[in-house]
C-alpha positions in Angstrom: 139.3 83.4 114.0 136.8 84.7 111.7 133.2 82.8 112.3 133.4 81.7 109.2 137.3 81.1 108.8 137.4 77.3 109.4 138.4 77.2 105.3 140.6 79.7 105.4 144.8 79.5 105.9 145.2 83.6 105.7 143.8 86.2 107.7 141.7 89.0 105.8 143.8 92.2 105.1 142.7 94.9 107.8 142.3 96.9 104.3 139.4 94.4 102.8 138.3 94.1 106.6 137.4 97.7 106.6 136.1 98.3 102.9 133.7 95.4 103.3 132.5 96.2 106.9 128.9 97.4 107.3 128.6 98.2 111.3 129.1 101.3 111.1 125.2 101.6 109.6 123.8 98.5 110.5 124.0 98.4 113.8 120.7 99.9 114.0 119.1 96.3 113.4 120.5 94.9 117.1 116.8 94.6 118.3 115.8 93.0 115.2 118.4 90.7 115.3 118.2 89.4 118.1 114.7 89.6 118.4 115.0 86.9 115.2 117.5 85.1 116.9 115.0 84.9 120.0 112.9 83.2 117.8 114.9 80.8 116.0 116.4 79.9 120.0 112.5 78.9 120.8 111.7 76.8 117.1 115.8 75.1 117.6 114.1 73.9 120.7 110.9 72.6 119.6 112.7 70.6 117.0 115.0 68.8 119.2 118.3 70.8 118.5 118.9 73.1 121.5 117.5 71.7 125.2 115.2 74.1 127.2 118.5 75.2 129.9 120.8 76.1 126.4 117.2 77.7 124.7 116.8 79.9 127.7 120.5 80.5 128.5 120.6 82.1 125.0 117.8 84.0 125.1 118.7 85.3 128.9 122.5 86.3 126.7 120.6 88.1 123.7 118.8 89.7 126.9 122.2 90.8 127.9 123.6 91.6 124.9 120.6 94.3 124.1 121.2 96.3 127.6 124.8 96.2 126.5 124.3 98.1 123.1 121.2 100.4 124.9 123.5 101.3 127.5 126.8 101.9 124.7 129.1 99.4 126.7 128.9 97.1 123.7 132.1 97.0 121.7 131.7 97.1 117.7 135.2 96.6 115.7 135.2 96.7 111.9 137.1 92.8 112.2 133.6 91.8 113.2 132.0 93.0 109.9 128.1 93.2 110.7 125.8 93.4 113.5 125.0 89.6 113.2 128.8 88.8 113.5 128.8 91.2 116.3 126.6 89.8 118.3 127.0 86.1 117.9 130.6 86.6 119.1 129.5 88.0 122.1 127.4 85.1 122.9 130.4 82.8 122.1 132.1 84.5 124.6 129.2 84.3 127.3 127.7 81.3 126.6 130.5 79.4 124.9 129.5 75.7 122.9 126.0 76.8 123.7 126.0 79.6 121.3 127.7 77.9 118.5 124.5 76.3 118.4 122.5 78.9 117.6 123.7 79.4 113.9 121.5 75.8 113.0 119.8 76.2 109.7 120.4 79.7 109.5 122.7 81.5 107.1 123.5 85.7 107.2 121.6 85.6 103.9 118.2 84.8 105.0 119.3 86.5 108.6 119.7 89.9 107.1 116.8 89.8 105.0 114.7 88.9 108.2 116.4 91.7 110.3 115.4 93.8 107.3 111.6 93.4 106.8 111.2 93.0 110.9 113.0 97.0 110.8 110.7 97.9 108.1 107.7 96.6 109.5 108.1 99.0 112.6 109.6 101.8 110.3 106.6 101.6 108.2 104.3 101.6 111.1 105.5 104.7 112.5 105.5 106.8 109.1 102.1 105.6 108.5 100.8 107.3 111.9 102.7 110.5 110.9 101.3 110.6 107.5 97.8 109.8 109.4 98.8 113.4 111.7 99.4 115.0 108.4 96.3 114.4 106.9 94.2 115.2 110.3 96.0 118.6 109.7 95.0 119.1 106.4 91.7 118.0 107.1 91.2 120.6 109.9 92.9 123.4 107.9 90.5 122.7 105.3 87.4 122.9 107.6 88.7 126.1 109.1 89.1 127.4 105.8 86.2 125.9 103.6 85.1 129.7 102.3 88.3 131.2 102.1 88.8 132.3 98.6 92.4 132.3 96.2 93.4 131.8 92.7 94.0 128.3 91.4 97.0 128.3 88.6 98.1 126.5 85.6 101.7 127.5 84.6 101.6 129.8 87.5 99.3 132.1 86.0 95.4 133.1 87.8 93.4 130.3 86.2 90.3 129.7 88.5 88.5 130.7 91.6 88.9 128.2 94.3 88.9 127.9 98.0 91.6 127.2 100.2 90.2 124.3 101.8 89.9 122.8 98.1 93.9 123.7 97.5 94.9 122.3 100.7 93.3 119.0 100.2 94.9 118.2 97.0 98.0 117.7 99.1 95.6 115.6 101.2 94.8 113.6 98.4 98.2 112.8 97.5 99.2 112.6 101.1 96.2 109.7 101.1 98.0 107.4 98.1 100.9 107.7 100.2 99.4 105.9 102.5 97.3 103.7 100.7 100.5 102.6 99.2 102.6 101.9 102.2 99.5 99.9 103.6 100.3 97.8 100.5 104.0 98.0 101.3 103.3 96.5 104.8 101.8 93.5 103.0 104.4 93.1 100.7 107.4 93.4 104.0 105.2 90.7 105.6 106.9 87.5 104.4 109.0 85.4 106.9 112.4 84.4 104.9 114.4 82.7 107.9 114.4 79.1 106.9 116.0 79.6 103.3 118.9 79.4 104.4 122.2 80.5 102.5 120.4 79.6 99.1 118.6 76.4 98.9 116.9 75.6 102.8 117.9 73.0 105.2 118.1 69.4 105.8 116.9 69.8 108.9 113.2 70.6 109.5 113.2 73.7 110.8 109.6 74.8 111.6 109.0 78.1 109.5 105.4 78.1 110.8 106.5 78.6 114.4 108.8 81.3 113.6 106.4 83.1 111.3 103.8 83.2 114.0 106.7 84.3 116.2 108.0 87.0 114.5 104.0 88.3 113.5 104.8 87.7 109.9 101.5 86.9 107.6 103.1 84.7 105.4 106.5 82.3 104.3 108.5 82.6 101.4 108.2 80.3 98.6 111.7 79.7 97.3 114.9 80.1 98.8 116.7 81.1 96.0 114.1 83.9 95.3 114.3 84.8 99.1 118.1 85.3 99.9 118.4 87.3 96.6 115.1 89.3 97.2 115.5 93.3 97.7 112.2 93.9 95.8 110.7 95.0 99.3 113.8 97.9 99.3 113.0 99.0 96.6 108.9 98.9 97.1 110.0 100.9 100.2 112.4 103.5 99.0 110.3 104.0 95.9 107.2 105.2 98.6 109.1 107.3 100.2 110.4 109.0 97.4 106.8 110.0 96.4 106.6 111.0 100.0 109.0 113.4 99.3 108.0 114.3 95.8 104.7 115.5 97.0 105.9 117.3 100.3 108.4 119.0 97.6 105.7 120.4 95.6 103.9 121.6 98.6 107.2 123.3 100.4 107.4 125.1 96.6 103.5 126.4 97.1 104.3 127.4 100.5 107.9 128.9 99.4 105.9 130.8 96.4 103.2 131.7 98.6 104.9 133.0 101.3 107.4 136.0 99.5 106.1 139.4 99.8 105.4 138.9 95.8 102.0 136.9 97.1 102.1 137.2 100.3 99.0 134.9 100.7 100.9 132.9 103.5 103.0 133.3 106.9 105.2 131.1 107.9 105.6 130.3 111.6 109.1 131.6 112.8 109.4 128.4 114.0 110.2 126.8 110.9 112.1 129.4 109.2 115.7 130.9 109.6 117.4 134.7 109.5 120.0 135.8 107.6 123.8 137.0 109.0 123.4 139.9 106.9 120.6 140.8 106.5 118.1 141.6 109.5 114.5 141.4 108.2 115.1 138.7 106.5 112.8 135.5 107.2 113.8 132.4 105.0 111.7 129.4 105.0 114.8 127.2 104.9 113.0 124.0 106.5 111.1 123.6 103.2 113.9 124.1 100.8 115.7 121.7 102.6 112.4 119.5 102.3 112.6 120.6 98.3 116.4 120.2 98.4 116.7 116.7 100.4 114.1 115.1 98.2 116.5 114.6 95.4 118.6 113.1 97.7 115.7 110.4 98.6 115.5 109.9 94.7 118.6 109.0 94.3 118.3 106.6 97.3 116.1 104.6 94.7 118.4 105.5 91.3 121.1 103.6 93.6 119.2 100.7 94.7 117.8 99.9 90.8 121.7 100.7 90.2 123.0 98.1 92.2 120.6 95.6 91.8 120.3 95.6 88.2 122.8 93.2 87.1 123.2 90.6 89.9 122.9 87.0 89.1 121.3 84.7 91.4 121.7 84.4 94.6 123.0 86.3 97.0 126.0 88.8 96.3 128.1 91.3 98.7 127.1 93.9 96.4 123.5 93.3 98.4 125.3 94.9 101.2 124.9 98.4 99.7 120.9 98.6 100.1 121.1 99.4 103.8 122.7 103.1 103.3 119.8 104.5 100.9 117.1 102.9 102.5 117.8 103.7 106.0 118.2 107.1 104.4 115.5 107.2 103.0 113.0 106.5 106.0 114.8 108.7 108.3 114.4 111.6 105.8 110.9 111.4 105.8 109.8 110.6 108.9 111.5 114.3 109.9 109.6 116.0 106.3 106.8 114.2 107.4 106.7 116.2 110.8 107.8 119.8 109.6 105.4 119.7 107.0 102.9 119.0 109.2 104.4 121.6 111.9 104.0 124.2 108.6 100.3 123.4 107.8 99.1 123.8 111.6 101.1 126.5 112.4 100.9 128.9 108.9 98.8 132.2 109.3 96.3 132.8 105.9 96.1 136.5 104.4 92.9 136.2 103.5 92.3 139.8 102.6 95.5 139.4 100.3 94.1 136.0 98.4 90.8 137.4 97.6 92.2 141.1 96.8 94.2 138.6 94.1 91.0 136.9 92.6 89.1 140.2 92.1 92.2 141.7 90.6 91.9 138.7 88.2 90.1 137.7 84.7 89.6 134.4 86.3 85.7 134.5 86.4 86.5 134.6 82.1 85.5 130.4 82.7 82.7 131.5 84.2 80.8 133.6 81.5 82.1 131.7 79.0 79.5 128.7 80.5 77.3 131.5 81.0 77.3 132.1 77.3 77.1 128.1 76.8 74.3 127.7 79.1 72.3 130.1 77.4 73.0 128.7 73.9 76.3 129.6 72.1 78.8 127.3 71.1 81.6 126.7 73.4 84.5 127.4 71.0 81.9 130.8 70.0 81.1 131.7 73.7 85.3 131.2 74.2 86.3 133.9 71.7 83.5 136.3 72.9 85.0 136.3 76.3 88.2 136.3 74.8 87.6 139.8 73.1 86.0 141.0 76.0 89.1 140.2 78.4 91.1 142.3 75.6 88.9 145.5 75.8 89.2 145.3 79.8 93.0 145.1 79.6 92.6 148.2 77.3 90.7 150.1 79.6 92.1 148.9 82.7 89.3 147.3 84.1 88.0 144.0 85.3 85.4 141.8 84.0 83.0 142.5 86.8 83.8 145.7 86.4 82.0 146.2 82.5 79.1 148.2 81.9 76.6 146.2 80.6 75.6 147.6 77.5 79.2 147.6 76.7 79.2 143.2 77.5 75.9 143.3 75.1 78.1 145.0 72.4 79.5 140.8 72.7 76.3 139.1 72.7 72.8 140.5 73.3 72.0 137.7 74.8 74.0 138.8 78.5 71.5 140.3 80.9 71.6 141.7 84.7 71.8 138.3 85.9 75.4 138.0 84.7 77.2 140.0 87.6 75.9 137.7 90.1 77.2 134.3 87.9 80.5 135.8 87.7 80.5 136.8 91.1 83.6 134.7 92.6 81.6 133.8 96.1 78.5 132.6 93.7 81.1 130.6 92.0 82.1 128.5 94.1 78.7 127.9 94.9 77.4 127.4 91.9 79.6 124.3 90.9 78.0 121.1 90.0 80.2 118.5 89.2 81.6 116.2 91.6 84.9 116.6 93.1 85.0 120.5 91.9 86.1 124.0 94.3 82.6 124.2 95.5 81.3 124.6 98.7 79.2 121.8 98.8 82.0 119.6 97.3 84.6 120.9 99.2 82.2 120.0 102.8 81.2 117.0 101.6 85.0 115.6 100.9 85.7 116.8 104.4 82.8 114.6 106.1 83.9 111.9 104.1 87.7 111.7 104.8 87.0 112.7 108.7 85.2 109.2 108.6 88.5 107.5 106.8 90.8 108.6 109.0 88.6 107.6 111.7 89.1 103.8 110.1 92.3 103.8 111.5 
């Protein structure tokens, strides 16, 4: 009989057994659940409920139970439905009345969502020290490469000079809310919901403050309605990882781009990339258009949790079932980005000669004598069209701007002496720079001090 079949006259079809069964996936949460169950053993005895020979007679079984699943002797059977019905039945069968004890106060509602946020908590933990690697790596890419010049773009067209240390570290930058935001995540996982029961808490005092100190949870939920019917914390957690993968997407783009013979400002390391069956020089960089090509799939990991929990009413519903898929998806999906991205930006060799033969090759030092032009007087929106005209006579002649004569730039504006070559001079300009948080040297160096002291916060 069905733990729960005491009100019951019919079995369950096997067809509704196996539609509604979820150990195939959640299986995964056997340490969580018994490590919860460990801890509602030890707060059943305190209260009177369970003697100290049934409390440790139980947790000596959920012992058991966990070397059975490590070691795959553990039998799961879709009948059972869940990992919790799983492994209660097995202590019936070793422990017998003792373990029907066990259940006290506790409902699979406010069991799941406890086995939930105790996964996440470790989950979160571990993606927070790979994001933590990540942004080391950027952080000594960029020092190794604090003068190394390349265009910036907007709309994929040569906009501005800038350093690759200063390109690199706007992924860091983005890599850094990341985890800023799952340090808030942690907080938000960090509420104890065992207690609440199935909807509305227990007559008998179970002690929530010995379990939350138990279980290392900072605090206890406030209602128990609220509680059993709370996936908020899924979707706080799905919704982070998907701008985990959003970023990690735009960066396996730059790196995709960067790396074609087009640009050729980038090699990949062989160790990420794949051939093709037909063709033999060719080197695909199909790690991170499967990070590109998997991120969709994360975002729809969150389309389908909003999806599903959009139009529940209060409480609890079966339909809650469905979060586990997605999020576990989710995390695991990352956590391997997280690693070949970092794999990519330690490993990738720079073509230096080929970035900076692309800013010289460029009108991008236009900016540049425009401010000239400004600092010396002229309007913007004048100095602008000057430069303007004079980026139209270049293209006519075939020439760059560094390349003018300079009674021909004086034909602009009398006002442009000697002194101009050397402001427009890309290596000057990234000197130059004054404002904070610019492609200068001094910026770029100073950034890197500063986040090498962050990361050593952690």
């Amino acid at each position: 009989m069905k733990l729960w079949g005491g009100r019951f006259k019919d079995t369950t079809d096997p067809l509704v057994e196996k539609f509604s069964a979820s150990i195939n996936f959640d299986w995964v949460l056997y340490e969580e659940d018994i490590e919860g169950s460990i801890a509602h053993a030890e707060m059943l005895e305190k209260i009177g409920i369970l003697t100290r020979k049934e409390k440790d007679s139980i947790i000596k079984a959920l012992g058991q139970i966990k070397k059975e699943i490590e070691r795959g002797e553990f039998k799961f059977s879709s009948e059972l439905e869940d990992i919790h019905m799983h492994i209660e039945s097995r202590l019936i069968e070793i422990l017998g009345d003792t373990a029907r004890k066990l259940h006290t106060g506790r409902s699979r509602n406010d069991q799941v969502s406890l086995d939930m946020r105790l996964f996440l908590k470790k989950k979160i933990k571990e993606i927070k020290a790979k994001i933590l690697n990540l942004l080391k790596t950027i952080i000594e890419k960029a020092e190794s490469e604090k003068e190394t010049l390349m265009p910036g773009y907007t709309h994929m067209q040569r906009a501005q000079v800038v350093t690759f240390a200063h390109y690199i570290l706007a992924y860091y930058f983005m890599l850094k809310r990341d985890l800023e935001r799952l340090i808030t995540l942690e907080r938000t996982i960090n509420t104890l919901p065992l207690g609440s029961g199935a909807i509305a808490g227990s007559n008998i005092p179970l002690d929530r403050e010995f379990v939350k100190e138990k279980l290392g949870f900072l605090n206890i939920s406030e209602n128990s309605m609220d509680t059993v019917s709370d996936r908020d914390f899924c979707l706080d957690t799905v919704y982070a990882m998907a701008m985990i993968m959003l970023h990690l997407s735009r960066l396996s783009e730059d790196m995709i781009v960067f790396s074609t013979e087009e640009f050729s400002f980038i090699s990949l390391p062989d160790s990420l990339c794949t051939g093709s069956s037909l063709m033999p020089h060719k080197k695909n960089p199909d790690s991170l258009e499967l990070i590109r090509g998997k991120t969709s799939r994360v975002i729809g990991d969150l389309i389908s949790l909003f999806t599903l929990l959009k139009g529940l009413p209060l409480t609890y519903n079966r339909d809650m079932q469905e979060d586990k898929e997605p999020l576990f998806h989710a995390i695991e999906t990352v956590s391997n980005a997280v690693d070949i991205a970092r794999l990519c930006i330690e490993k990738m060799e720079l073509k230096k000669e080929r970035m900076e033969k692309a800013v010289y090759e460029s009108y991008m030092p236009a900016v540049e004598l425009t401010e000239y032009l400004t600092l010396k007087g002229i309007p913007f929106r004048e100095a602008h069209a000057i430069v303007g005209k004079m980026v139209v006579l270049c293209e006519d002649k075939g020439i760059k701007l560094h390349e003018m004569d300079l009674m021909d730039m004086k034909g602009f504006s009398t006002i442009i002496e000697e002194d101009v070559y050397a402001f427009i001079e890309p290596k000057n300009i990234i000197k130059n720079r004054k404002t904070i948080g610019s492609a200068s040297l001094y910026e770029v160096d100073r950034t890197i001090e500063r986040e090498k002291g962050y990361l050593n916060t952690f």
